[in-house]
N, C-alpha and C positions, 0 to 999 in steps of 0.2 A: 504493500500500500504506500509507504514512503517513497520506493521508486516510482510509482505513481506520479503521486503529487511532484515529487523532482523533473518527470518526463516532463509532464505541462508546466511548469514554471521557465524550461527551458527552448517549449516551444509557441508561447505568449503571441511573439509575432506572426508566426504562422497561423496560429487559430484567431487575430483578428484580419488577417489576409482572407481568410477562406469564409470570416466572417462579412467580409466587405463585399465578397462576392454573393453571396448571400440577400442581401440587401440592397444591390442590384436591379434585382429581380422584381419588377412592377408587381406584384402579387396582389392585389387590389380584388379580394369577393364583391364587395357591393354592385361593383360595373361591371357589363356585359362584355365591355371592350378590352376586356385585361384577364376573356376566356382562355384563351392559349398561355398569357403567363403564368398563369395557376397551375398548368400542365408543365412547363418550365421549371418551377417554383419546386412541386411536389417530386418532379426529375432527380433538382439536384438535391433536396431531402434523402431522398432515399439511396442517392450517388454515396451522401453523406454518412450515410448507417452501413452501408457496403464495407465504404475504406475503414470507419472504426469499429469494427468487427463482427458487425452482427450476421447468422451465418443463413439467416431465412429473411429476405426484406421484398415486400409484394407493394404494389399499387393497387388499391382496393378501387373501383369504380363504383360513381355513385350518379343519382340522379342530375348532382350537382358536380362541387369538386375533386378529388379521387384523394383517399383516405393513406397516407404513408404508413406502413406498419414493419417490423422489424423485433426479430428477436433472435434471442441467444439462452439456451436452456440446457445447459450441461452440467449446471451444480446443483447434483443429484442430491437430493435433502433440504435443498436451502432454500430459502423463501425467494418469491418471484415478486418483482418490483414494478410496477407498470409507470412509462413514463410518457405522460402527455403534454402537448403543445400544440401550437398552431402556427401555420405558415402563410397565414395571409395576413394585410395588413387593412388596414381604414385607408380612404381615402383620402389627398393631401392638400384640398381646397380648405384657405385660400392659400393659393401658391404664390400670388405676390408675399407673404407674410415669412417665406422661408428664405434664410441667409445663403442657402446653396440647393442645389438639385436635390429633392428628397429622396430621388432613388440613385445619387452618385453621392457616398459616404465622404463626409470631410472629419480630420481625426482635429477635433483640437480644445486646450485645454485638458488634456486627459479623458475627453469623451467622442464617444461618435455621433455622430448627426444623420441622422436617416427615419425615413417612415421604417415603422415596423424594428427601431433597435433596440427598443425597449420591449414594443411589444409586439409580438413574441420572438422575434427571430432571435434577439440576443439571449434569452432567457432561454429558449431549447434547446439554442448550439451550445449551451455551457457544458449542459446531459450529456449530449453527444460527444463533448470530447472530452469527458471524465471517462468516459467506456474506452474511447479511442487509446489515455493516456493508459489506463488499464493492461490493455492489449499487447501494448508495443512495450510493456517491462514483464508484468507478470504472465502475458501470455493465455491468460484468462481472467474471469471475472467472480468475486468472492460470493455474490446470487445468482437466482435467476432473472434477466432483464426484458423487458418486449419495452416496445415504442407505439407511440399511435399518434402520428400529426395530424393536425384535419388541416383543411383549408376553408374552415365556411365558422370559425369563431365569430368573426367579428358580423356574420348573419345569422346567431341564433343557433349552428351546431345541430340542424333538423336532420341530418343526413348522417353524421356521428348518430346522433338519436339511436336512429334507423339501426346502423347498422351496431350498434352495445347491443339493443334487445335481441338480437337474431346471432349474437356471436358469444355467447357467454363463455363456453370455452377458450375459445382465442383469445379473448380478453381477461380469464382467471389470474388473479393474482393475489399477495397478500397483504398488496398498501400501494397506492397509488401515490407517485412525486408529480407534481404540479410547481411549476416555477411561470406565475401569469399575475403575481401581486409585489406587493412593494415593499420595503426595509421601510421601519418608523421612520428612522433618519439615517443619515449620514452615517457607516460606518457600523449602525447598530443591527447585528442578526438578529432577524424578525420569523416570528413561523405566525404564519393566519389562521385561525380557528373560525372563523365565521365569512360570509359573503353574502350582502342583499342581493334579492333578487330583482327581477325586473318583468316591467309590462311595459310594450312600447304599441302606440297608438297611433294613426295618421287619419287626419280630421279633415277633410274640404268642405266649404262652403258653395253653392252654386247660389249666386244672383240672379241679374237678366240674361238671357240665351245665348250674349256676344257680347264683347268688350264696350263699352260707350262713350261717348265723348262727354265728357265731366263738366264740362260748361251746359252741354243740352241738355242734360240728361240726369245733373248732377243737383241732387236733392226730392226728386220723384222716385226712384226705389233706393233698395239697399244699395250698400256698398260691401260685396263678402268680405274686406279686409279688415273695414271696420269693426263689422261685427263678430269675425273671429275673434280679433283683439279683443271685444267685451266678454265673450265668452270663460276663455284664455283668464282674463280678470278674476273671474269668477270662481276659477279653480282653490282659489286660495283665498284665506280669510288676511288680516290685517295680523296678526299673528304666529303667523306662517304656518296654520296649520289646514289642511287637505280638504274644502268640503263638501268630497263624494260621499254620499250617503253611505254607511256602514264601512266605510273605508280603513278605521282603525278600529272596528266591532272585534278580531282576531290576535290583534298585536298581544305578543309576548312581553314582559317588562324585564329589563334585563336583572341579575340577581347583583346582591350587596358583594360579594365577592369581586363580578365583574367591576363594576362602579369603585370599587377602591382600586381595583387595579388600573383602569382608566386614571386616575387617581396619580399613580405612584408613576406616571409616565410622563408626568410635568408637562405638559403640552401647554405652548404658549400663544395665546389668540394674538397676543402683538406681534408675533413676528412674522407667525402665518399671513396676518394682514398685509402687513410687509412685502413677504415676499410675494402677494399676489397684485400688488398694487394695489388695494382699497383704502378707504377710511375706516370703515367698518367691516366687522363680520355681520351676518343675515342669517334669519333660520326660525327654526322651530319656536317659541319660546319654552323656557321653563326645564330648556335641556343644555348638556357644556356642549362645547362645539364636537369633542368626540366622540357624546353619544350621538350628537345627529347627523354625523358622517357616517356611523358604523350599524346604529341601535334604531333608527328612527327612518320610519317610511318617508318618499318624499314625490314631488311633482316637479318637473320643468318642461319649458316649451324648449323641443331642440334646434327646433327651424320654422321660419314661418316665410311665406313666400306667393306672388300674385301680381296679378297686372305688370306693370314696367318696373326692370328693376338694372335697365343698363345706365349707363354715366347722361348725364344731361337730365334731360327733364320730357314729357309726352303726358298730355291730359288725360288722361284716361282712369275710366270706373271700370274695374276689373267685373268679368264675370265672374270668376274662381277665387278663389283664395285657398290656404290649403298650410295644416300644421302639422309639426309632428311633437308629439307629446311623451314622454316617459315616464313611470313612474317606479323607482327603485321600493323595494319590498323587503320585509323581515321576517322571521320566522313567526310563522302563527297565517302568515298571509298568503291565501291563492290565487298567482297569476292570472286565470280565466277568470275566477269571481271578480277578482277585479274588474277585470278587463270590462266586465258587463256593467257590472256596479258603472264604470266610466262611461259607456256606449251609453244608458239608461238618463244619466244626470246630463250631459251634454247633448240629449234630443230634448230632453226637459227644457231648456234653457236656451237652445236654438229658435230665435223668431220666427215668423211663418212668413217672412218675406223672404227666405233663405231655405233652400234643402239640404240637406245636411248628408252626408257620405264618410259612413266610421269604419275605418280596418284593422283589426290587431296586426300587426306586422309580426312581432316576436315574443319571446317572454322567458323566464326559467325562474325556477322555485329560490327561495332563498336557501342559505348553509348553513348548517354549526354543528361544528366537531368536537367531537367528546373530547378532551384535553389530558383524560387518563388512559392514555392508549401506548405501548411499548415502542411505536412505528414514530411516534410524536417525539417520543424523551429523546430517541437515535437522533431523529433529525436536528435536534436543540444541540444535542451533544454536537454536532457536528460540522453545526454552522456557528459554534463560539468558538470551536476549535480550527475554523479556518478565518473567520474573521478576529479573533483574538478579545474579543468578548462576550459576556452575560447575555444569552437569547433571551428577547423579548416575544411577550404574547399579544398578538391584536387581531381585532375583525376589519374587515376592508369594507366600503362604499360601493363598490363595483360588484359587478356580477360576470360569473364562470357558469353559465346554466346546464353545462355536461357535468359539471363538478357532483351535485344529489345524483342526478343519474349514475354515473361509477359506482356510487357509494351505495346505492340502492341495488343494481345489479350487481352487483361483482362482490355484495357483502365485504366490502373492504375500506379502510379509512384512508383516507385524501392525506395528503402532507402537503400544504402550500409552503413555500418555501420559497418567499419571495425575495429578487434579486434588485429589482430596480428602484425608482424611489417618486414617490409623487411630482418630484420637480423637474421628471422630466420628458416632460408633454406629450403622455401619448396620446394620441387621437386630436393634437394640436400642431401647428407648424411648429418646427424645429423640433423634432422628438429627437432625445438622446440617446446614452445609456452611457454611465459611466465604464471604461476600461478596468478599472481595478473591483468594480462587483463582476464584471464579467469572468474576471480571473478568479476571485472569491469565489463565485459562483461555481466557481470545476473542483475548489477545493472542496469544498460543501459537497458536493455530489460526489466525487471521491470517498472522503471519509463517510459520509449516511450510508454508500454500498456498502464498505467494509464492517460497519459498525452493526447491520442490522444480519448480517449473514449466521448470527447464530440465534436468529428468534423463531425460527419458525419451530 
């Protein structure tokens, strides 16, 4: 295991070379037009699980993007590790707003700048050449490993879905490693026990039958834009709290345990302010800012969009207008019930000069990890010992909605074991990833293989 860790320390440059090539790669699920780089993308995946040893690696075809899978299962006795990621990335508008090419890597200040370097490409590849560094000292590996990349994360993971319920075998394991959340801070190994879920919603309004000229026209019917915006309004009280009918009738309260520990993590609203550039922080009332990042269900508009929207100016009273809505969820809370709960109050509330047109788009359950589990303590052990600090315990804001699934089929517990850190933009221009959690990040997976090889 020592020559392990030595082998990657000595080939740092090399696996951020192979990592740039990586990142390259337009891999973009959202758009239609970035179909072929997806099939590129999942290529060099599984190019990549070839060279660092895995001795079975398939392209799984799906309705959508083709599933990377890969394993290595010759330590007879020892527990089997499944390790998931994803290899597509969000989209990268707005793209004036990016300092360089988001799919041509610039190295500086100690970090990379790319879509998708945080999330997920830098956070997989780290797995992938903890196996690799494996290979090429010890010549095998202290478990059993499989891989399972998708390419359809960042839409929901329906096709993964698909294909967990239909493959229990293939997919058996006795702890799932996940590296798709974030380090408290700087420096501090972090393992995640918790993840909200989500329900995302797309709202249009339809006005008059055609666009119209806002001077003739402008004050005799609606305007859909407007009245989205009043809607939109309406979502939210003056307190920031939700008001879909029964929409926190399920919520769980978090326990006194949790709440000190949120506690003993000294989180500071001024700096967070700071570095987000506001005045204030905004939210819930009657909660700290990290119960309602981690503990506390929520609503935002993610886009809103209609009539003219290029440079200049053009009169126009749109006929459409059209939102998209999210609502991040906790445990206790059902995605679809939502979902309806939201369809019901936003026809409610829609005026009858307007038709209204509701889509669930996506959604996944929320998470929480029992924190007394053997697979848990390995991974803590393992990421103090490569970061050279006390692992910390938290829930994230975000949602992994294949994450309950796993854990549901495959009877096995999740290890989040996050590399990256909130400050660096994923799903925003200039997305990062620091170089040195990337390195972290292979020790951490290094030592968690070795460490858990005598639990089963």
């Amino acid at each position: 295991m020592n020559s392990a860790i030595q082998y990657a320390k000595e080939n740092q440059e090399k696996y951020v070379n192979e990592l740039i090539e990586y990142l390259r790669i337009p891999s973009i699920s959202t758009l239609e037009s970035h179909k072929n780089d997806m099939l590129t993308c999942a290529n060099f995946v599984a190019d990549k699980l070839k060279t660092a040893g895995m001795t079975k690696v398939k392209l799984y075809k799906t309705k959508g993007n083709p599933l990377v899978y890969g394993e290595w299962m010759k330590a007879k006795g020892k527990p089997t590790i499944l390790i998931y990621g994803h290899y597509d990335v969000q989209p990268v508008d707005p793209i004036e707003l990016w300092d360089n090419n988001p799919f041509e890597p610039v190295i500086k200040d100690g970090k990379i700048f790319a879509r998708g370097a945080n999330d997920n490409k830098g956070q997989n590849f780290a797995h992938i050449k903890s196996v690799e560094a494996f290979f090429n000292t010890e010549r095998e590996l202290p478990v059993n490993v499989k891989f399972i990349i998708e390419g359809e994360e960042e839409v929901g993971s329906e096709n993964l879905s698909t294909f967990l319920a239909k493959n229990h075998d293939l997919l058996a394991c006795d702890a799932i490693l996940i590296s798709d959340t974030s380090l408290y801070a700087p420096n501090i190994p972090t393992l995640n026990y918790g993840l909200r879920g989500l329900t995302y919603m797309e709202v249009t309004l339809t006005g008059p039958n055609r666009d119209l000229h806002s001077g003739s026209f402008g004050g005799s019917v609606a305007n859909p834009i407007n009245e989205l915006a009043k809607i939109i309004a309406q979502l939210q009280d003056k307190n920031g709290k939700v008001t879909i009918p029964n929409f926190y009738k399920n919520v769980k309260p978090i326990t006194k345990k949790e709440k000190e520990n949120f506690e003993s993590l000294k989180f500071s609203d001024k700096k967070y302010a700071k570095e987000l550039d506001v005045k204030e922080l905004q939210g819930e009332k009657g909660y700290s800012t990290l119960e309602r990042l981690w503990t506390r269900p929520t609503l935002d508009c993610n886009g809103i969009f209609g009539g003219f929207t290029e440079k200049g100016a053009k009169t126009v009273l749109p006929s459409k207008a059209t939102a998209k809505i999210s609502m991040r969820l906790v445990p206790g809370q059902d995605p679809k019930e939502i979902a309806k709960e939201f369809t019901k109050f936003v026809k409610s509330i829609t005026p009858k000069s307007c038709k209204v047109e509701i889509t669930e788009l996506h959604g996944g359950k929320p998470v929480l990890i029992d924190l007394n589990n053997k697979y848990l303590e390995a991974a803590s052990k393992a990421t103090s010992k490569a970061f050279g600090k006390k692992t910390v315990y938290t829930r994230e804001g975000g949602s992994i909605p294949i994450v309950l699934e796993f854990m549901e089929n495959l009877q096995a517990p999740a290890i989040l074991m996050g590399l990256g850190l909130d400050s660096d933009n994923i799903h925003s221009p200039n997305e990062h990833f620091h170089l040195n959690n990337f390195e972290r990040g292979i020790y951490s997976s290094i030592y968690f293989l070795d460490l858990v090889k005598d639990l089963k």
